[in-house]
LOVEX-132146 format. One record per residue (C-alpha): residue in one letter; x, y, z; residue number from 0. Coordinates in pm, 1 decimal, decimal comma. Example, Ala and Ser with C-alpha at 12.3 -4.5 7.8 and 13.67 -1.06 7.14 Angstrom:
! residues 2
   code         px         py         pz   pos
      a     1230,0     -450,0      780,0     0
      s     1367,0     -106,0      714,0     1
//
This chain:
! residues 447
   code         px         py         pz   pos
      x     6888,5    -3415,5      413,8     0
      x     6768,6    -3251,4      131,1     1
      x     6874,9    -2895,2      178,4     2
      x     7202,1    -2977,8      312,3     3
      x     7272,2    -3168,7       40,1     4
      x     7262,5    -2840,8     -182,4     5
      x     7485,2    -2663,8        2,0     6
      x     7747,7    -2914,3       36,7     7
      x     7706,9    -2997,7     -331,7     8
      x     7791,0    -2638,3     -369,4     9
      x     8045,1    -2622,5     -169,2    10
      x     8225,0    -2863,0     -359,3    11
      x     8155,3    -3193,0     -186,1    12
      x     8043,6    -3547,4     -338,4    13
      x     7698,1    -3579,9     -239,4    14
      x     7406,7    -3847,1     -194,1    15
      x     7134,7    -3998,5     -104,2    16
      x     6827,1    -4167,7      -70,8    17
      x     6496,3    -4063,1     -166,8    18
      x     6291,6    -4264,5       65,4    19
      x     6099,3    -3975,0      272,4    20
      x     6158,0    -3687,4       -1,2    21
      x     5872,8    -3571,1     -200,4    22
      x     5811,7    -3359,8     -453,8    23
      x     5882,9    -3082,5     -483,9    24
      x     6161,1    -3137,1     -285,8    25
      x     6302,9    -3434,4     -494,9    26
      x     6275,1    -3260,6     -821,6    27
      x     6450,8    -2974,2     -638,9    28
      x     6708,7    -3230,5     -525,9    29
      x     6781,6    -3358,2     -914,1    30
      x     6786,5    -3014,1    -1075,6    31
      x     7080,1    -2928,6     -815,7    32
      x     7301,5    -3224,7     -931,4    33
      x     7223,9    -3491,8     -630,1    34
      x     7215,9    -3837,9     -702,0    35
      x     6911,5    -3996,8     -556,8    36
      x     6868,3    -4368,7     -459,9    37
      x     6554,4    -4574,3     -470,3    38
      x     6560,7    -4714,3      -98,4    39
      x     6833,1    -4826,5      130,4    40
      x     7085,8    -5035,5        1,0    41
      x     7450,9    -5088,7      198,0    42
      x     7577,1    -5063,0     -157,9    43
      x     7444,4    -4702,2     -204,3    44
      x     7789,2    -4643,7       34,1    45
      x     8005,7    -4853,9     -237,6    46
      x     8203,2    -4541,1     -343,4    47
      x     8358,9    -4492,5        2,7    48
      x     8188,3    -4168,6      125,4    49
      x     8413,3    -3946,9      411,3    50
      x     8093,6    -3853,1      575,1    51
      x     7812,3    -3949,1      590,6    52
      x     7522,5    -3702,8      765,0    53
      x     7219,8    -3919,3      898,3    54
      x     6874,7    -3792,3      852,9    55
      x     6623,4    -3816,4     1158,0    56
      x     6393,9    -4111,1     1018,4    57
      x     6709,7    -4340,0      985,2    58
      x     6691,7    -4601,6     1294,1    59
      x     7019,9    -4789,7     1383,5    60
      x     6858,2    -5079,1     1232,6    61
      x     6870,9    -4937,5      894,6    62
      x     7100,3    -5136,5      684,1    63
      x     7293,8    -4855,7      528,5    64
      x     7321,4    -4698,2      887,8    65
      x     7466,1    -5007,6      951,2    66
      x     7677,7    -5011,0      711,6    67
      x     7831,8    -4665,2      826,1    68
      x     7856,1    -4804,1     1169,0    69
      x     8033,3    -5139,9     1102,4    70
      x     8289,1    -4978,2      789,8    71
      x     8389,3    -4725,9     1101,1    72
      x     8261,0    -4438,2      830,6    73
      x     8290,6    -4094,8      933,3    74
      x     7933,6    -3967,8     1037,4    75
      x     7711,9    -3692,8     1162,7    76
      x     7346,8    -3564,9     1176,0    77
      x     7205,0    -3220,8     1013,1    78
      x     7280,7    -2979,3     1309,6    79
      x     7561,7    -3049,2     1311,1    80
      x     7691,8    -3068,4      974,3    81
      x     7506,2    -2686,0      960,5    82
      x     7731,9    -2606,6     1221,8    83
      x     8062,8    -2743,9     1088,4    84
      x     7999,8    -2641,0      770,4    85
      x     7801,5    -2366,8      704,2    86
      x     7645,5    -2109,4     1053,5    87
      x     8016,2    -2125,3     1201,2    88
      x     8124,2    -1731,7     1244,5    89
      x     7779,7    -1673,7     1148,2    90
      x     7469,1    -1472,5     1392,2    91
      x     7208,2    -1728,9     1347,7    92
      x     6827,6    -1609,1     1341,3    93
      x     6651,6    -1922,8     1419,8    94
      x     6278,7    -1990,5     1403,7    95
      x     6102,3    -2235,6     1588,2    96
      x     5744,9    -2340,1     1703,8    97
      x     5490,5    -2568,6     1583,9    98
      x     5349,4    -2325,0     1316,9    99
      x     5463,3    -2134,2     1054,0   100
      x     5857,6    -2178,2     1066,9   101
      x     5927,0    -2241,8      711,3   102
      x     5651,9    -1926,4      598,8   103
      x     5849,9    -1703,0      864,9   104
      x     6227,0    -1821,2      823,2   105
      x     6135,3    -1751,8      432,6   106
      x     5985,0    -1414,1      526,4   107
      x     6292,2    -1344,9      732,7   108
      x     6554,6    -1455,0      458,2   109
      x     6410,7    -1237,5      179,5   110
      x     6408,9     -889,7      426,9   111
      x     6788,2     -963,1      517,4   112
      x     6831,1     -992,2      108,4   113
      x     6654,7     -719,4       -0,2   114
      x     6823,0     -503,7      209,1   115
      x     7150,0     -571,1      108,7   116
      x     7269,0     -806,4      409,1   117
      x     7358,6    -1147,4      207,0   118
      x     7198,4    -1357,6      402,9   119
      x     7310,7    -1728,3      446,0   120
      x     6968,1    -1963,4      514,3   121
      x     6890,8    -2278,4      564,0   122
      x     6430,8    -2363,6      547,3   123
      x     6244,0    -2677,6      487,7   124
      x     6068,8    -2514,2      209,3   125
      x     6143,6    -2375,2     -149,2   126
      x     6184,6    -1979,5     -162,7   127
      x     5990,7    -1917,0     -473,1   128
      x     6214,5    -1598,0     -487,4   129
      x     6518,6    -1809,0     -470,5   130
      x     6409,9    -2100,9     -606,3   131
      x     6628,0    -2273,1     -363,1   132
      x     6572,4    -2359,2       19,2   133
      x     6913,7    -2255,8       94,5   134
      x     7144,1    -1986,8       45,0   135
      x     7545,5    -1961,3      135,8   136
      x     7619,8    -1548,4      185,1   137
      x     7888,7    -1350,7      302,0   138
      x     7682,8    -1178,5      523,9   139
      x     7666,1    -1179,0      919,3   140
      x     7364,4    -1344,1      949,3   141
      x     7210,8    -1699,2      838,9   142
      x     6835,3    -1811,8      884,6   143
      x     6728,4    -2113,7     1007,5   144
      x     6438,3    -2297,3     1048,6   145
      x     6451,4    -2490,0     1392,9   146
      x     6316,3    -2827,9     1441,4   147
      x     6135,3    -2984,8     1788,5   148
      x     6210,5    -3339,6     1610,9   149
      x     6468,4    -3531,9     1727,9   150
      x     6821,7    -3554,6     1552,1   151
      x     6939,9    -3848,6     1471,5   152
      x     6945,8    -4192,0     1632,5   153
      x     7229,1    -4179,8     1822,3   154
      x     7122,8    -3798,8     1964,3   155
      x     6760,2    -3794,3     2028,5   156
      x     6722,4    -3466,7     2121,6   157
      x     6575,8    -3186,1     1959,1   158
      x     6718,6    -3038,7     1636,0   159
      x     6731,0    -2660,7     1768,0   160
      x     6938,6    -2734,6     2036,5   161
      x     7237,4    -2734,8     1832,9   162
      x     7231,0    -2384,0     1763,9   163
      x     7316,3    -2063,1     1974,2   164
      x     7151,4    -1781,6     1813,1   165
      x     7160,4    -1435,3     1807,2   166
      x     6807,3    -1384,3     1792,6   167
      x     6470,4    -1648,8     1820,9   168
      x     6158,4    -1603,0     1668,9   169
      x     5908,4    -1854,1     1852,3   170
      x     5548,1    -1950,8     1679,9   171
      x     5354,8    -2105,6     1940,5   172
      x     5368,7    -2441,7     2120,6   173
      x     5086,0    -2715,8     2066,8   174
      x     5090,8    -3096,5     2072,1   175
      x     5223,2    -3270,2     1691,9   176
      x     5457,2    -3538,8     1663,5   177
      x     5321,1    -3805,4     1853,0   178
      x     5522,4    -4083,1     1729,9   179
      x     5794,2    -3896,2     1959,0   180
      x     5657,1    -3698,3     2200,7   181
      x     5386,6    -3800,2     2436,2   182
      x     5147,3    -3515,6     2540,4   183
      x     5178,0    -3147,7     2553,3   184
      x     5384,6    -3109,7     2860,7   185
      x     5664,8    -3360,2     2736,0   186
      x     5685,1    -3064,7     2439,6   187
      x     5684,0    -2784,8     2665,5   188
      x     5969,7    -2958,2     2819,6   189
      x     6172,7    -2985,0     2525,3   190
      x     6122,5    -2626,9     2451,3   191
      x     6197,1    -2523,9     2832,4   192
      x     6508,7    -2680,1     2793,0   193
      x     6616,0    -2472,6     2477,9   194
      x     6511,6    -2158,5     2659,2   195
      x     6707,3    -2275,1     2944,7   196
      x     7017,0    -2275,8     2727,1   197
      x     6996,9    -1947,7     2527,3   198
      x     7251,8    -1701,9     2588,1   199
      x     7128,5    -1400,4     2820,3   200
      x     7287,2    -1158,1     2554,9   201
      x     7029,2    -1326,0     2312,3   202
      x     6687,4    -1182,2     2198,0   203
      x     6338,9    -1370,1     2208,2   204
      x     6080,9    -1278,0     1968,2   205
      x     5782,6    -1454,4     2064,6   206
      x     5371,8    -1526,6     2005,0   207
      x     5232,2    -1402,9     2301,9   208
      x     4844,0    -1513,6     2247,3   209
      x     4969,2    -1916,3     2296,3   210
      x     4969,9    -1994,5     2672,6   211
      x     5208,2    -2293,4     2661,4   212
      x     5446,6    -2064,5     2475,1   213
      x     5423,4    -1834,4     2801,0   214
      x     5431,2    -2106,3     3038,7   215
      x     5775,7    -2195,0     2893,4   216
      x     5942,1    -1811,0     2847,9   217
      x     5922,1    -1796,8     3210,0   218
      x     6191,3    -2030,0     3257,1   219
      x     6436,1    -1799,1     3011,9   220
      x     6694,4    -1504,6     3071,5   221
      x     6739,2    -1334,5     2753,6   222
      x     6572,4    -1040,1     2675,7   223
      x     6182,6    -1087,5     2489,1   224
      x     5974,5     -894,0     2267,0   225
      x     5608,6    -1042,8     2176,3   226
      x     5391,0    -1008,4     1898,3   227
      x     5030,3    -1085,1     1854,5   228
      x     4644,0     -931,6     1818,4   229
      x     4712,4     -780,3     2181,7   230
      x     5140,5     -770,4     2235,4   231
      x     5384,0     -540,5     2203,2   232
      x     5449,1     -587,0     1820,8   233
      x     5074,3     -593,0     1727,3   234
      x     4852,2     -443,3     1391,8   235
      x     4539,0     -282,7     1303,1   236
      x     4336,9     -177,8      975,0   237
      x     4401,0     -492,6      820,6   238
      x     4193,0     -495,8      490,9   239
      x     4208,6     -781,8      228,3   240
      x     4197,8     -651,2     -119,1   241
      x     4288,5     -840,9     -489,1   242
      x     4446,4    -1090,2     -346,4   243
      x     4649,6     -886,8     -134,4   244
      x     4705,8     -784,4      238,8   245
      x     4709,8     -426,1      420,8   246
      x     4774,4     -333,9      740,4   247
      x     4947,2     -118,4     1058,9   248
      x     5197,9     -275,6     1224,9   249
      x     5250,4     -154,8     1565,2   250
      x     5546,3     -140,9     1752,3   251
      x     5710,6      -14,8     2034,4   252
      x     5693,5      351,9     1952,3   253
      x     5658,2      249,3     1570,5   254
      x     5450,3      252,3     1345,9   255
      x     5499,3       62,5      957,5   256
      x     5232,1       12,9      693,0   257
      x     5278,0     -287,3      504,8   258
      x     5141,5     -423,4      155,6   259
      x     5213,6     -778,5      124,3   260
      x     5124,3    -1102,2     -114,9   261
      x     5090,4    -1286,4      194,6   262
      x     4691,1    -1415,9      303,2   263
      x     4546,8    -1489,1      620,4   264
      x     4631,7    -1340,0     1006,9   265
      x     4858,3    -1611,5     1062,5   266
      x     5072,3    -1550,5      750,0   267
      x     5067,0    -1124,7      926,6   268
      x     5147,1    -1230,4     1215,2   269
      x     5449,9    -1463,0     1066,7   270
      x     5534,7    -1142,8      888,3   271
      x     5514,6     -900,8     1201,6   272
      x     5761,2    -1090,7     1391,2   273
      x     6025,1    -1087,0     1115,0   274
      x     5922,1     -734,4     1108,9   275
      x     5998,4     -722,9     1508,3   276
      x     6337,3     -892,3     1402,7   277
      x     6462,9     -649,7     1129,1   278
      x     6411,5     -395,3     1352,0   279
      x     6625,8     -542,7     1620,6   280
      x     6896,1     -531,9     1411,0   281
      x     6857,4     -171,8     1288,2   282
      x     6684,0     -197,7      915,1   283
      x     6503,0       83,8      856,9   284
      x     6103,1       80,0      769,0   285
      x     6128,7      129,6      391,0   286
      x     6344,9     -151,8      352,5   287
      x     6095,9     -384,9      553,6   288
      x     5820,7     -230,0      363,4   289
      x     5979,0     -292,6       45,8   290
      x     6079,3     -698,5      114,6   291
      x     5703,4     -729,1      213,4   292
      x     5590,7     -613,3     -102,5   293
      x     5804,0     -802,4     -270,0   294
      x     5798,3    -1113,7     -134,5   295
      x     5656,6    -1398,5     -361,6   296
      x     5578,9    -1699,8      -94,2   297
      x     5700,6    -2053,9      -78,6   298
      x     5628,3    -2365,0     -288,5   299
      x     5364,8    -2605,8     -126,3   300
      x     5243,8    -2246,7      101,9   301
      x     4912,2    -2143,6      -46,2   302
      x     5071,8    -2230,1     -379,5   303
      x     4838,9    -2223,5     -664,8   304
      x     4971,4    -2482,7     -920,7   305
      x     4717,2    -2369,6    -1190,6   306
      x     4369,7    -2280,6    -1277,4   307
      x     4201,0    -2419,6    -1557,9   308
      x     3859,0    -2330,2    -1720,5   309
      x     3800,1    -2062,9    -1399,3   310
      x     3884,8    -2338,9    -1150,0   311
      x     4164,4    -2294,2     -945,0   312
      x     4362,7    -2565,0     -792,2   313
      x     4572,6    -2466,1     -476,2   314
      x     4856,0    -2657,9     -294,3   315
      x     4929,7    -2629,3       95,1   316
      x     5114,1    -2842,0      345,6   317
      x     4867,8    -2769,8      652,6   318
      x     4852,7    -3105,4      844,8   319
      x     4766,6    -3011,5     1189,3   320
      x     4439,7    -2920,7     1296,5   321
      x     4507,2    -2542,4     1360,2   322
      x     4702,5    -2516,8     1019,3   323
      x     4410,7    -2681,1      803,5   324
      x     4193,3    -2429,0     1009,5   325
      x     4364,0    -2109,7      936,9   326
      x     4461,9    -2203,5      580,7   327
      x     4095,0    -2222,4      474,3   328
      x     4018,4    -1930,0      673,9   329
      x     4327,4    -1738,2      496,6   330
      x     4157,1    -1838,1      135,0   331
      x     3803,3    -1782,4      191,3   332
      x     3779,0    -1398,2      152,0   333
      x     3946,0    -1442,2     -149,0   334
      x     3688,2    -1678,4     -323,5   335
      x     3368,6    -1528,7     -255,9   336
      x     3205,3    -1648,6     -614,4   337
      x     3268,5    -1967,9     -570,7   338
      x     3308,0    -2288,3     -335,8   339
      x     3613,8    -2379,1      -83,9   340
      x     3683,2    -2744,9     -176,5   341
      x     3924,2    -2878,1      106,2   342
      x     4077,8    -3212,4      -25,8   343
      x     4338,4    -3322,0      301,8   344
      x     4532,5    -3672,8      334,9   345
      x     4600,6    -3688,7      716,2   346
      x     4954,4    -3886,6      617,0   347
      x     5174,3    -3771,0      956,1   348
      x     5304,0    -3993,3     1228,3   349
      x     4994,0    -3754,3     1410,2   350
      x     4770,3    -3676,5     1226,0   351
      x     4736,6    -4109,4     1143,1   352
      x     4691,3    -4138,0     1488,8   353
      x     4337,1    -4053,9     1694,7   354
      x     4497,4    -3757,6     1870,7   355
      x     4334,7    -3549,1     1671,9   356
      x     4007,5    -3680,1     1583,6   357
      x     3762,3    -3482,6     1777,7   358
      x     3972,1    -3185,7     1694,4   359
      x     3986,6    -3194,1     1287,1   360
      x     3602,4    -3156,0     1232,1   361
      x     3581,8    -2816,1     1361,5   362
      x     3916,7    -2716,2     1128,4   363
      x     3725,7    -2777,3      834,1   364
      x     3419,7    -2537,6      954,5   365
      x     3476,6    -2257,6      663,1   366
      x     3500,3    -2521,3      392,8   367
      x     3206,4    -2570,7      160,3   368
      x     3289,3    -2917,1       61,4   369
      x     3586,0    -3165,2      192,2   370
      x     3727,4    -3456,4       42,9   371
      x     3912,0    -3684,6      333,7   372
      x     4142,4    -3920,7      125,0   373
      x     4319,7    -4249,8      256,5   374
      x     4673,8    -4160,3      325,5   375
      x     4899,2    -4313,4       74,5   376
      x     5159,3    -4459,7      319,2   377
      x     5147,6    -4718,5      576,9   378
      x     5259,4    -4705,5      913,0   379
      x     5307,2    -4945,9     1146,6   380
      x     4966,5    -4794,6     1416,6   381
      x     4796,9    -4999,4     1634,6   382
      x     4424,2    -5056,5     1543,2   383
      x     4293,0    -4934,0     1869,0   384
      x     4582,6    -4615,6     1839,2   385
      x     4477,1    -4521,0     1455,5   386
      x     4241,1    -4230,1     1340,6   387
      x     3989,0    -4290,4     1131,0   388
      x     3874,7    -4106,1      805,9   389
      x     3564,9    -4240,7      777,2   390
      x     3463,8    -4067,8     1155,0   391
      x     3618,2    -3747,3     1004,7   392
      x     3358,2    -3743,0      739,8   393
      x     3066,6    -3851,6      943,8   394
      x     3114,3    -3562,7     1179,2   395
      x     3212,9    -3288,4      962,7   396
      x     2853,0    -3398,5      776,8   397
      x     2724,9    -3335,5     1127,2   398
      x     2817,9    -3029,1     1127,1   399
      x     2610,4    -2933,7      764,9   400
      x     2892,4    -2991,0      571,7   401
      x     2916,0    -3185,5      255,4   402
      x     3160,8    -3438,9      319,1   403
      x     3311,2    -3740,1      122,6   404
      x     3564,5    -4033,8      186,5   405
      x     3799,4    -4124,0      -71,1   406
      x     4036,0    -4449,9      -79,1   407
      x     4289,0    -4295,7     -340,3   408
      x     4392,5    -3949,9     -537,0   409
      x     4226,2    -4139,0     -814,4   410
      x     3904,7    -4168,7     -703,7   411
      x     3928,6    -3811,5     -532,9   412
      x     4014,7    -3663,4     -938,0   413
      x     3730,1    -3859,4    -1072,3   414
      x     3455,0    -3757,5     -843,8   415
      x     3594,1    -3401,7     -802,9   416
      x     3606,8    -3329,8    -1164,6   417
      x     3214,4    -3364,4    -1291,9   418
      x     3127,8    -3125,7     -964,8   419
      x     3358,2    -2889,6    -1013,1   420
      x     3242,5    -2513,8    -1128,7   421
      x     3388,1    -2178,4    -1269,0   422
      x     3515,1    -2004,9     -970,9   423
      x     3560,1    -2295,6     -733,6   424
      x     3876,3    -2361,7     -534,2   425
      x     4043,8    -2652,1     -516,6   426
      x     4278,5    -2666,4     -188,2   427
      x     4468,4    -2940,7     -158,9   428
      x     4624,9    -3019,5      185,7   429
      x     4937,5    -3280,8      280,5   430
      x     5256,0    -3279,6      390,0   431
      x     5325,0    -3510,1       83,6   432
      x     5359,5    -3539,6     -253,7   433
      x     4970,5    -3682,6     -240,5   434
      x     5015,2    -3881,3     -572,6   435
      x     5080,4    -3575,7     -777,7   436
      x     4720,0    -3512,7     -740,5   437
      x     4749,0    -3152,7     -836,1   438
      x     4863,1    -3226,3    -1148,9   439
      x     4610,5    -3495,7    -1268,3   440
      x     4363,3    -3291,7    -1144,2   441
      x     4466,4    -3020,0    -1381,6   442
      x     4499,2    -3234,1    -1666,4   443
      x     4177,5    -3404,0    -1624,5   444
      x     3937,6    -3071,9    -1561,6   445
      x     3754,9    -3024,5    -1924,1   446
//
């Protein structure tokens, strides 16, 4: 409940809670904005008589301070709806969903409503670095948020994003994640047939049109779509990669906008030519587009570098699923040319700790020059036959010429990492956790 828990702080309401799934940054984020965190679950966490409580997704019924809630007859709620109560009511909601690249494009989205004078109200799973905040409570028309497939609570186990009615959707692309919820691809493309299904016709659909299961599911809907994509109707051209920067045409219908942007990789352009597709649709002009482009300074744990030391640089992402991990590397390699691509990943999801994936990850790490697959530093409840297995990952990215190394802990990554490391090298660092605080030690441990 992290971000939520800003904005009601700042709204003016007693808030709490516990820090079991929060990582950093997040949970630094959490402290500097005033919230009281609690080591674990405890009914006594709910001793100073709360009037609502708002219950996160990975709280089951048989938690004991849900239980608490439930047999004190406390006031309660999950996230959607709290955002709706409290915060997008009266508002024209831009939401983003799809397996890929929400937070990166909800971000991207926030910052071209701001910079062009809109005072934008958002809502992200990920810290603005522009902000420093992943939330922000305008006066504007419009608020931004990032739409989650997952489930909502316990006691409503449907999908996050159908809560909202929006004014206008930007959808990613559909593939298989989550498996701890959802059982193949098609029970996903359900889910996201049935949000379709329920979207206004007066609505707008800005959508990924090179992802079939995307356009397997659009042809269920009623509201009015525009794609984007290498060969759509909001498409680009002349993309160069220069200093550590992107250029490029962005094509539109009967429009044309040249963009300079901090953002790397085609999937981070293509994030941005949607929003682009979406500022348009509600009348910015180009040079205001242009100029949030320029400016816009990414999002913490998004191709974040968190230092370099002695010409090594050492790089933070949160790519977990196979295509992420693929196109993250891919984004970075152009820009590294005098030295090595060191991927370091902890496969530490409800997926990727499960074997769906494990004919599928060796390919991701193709551009890489070396990889470091580390134990995940959680344990989950997996069946033995059900669980994926490191140890394969190595052996068959080695098959594929690849140096390749398997790791127990962050420790023992950091101490065989550091005596190989060179001037120039690049250290990326991939999790959806706080891996240890293995960027840091790393830092402070490189001579």
């Amino acid at each position: 409940m992290g971000t939520l828990a800003c904005i009601l702080k700042e709204m003016g309401y007693s808030i709490s809670g516990s820090d079991q799934n929060v990582y950093p940054p997040m949970s630094d984020f959490l402290i500097e904005k005033g919230i009281t965190l609690f080591k674990g679950y405890d009914p006594a966490n709910l001793a100073h008589k709360p009037d609502l409580v708002i219950i996160g997704n990975a709280v089951t019924k048989h938690n004991i301070e849900a239980k608490e809630v439930l047999e004190k007859g406390i006031e309660y709620m999950s996230m959607p709806q709290a955002v709706n109560k409290f915060i997008a009511k009266d508002k024209k909601i831009i939401l983003v969903t799809g397996t890929h690249g929400k937070t990166t494009t909800s971000s991207i989205m926030s910052h071209i409503l701001y910079t062009a004078g809109m005072d934008p109200s958002f809502m992200i799973g990920g810290i603005l670095k522009d902000f420093n905040s992943s939330f922000r409570i305008g006066s504007g028309e419009y608020m931004v948020i990032e739409g989650d497939e997952y489930d909502t609570a316990f006691f409503d186990k449907g999908p996050k994003f159908m809560h909202y009615d929006p004014t206008i959707t930007i959808m990613t692309g559909i593939e298989f994640d989550h498996a701890d919820i959802f059982n193949d691809i098609d029970h996903i493309k359900r889910i996201f047939s049935g949000f379709v299904k329920k979207i206004e016709k007066d609505s707008h659909i800005i959508a990924f049109n090179d992802n079939n299961n995307l356009n397997d599911v659009l042809k269920l809907c009623d509201a009015s779509i525009e794609t984007y994509g290498e060969k759509a109707q909001w498409n680009f051209s002349n993309h160069l990669k220069k200093n550590s920067k992107t250029y490029c045409d962005v094509h539109g219908p009967d429009k044309l906008i040249s963009i300079e942007t901090n953002l790397i990789g085609n999937h981070n352009l293509l994030n941005a030519i949607a929003c682009i597709a979406a500022a348009k649709r509600i009348g910015l002009d180009d040079e205001s587009i242009c100029h949030s482009l320029n400016t816009f300074s990414g999002i913490k744990r998004r191709q974040e570098i968190r230092g370099i030391k002695n010409g090594i640089t050492v790089m933070d992402d949160f790519a977990h699923h196979p295509t992420a991990v693929r196109e993250t590397i891919k984004a970075v390699k152009p820009f590294y040319k005098d030295g090595r691509v060191i991927a370091v990943f902890e496969p530490r999801t409800n997926t990727s700790m499960r074997k769906f994936f494990q004919d599928s990850y060796p390919d991701s790490f193709s551009q890489a020059d070396m990889v470091c697959i580390c134990e995940p530093g959680i344990k989950k409840n997996i069946e033995e036959k059900e669980k994926f297995s490191t140890k394969q990952l190595v052996a068959d990215i080695e098959k594929r010429g690849i140096k390749s190394y398997h790791f127990e802990n962050s420790d023992a990554v950091i101490q065989f990492l550091v005596p190989e490391l060179k001037q120039s090298d690049l250290v990326l660092i991939m999790s959806n956790g706080g891996f240890d605080n293995i960027h840091i030690k790393l830092l402070e441990t490189i001579e």
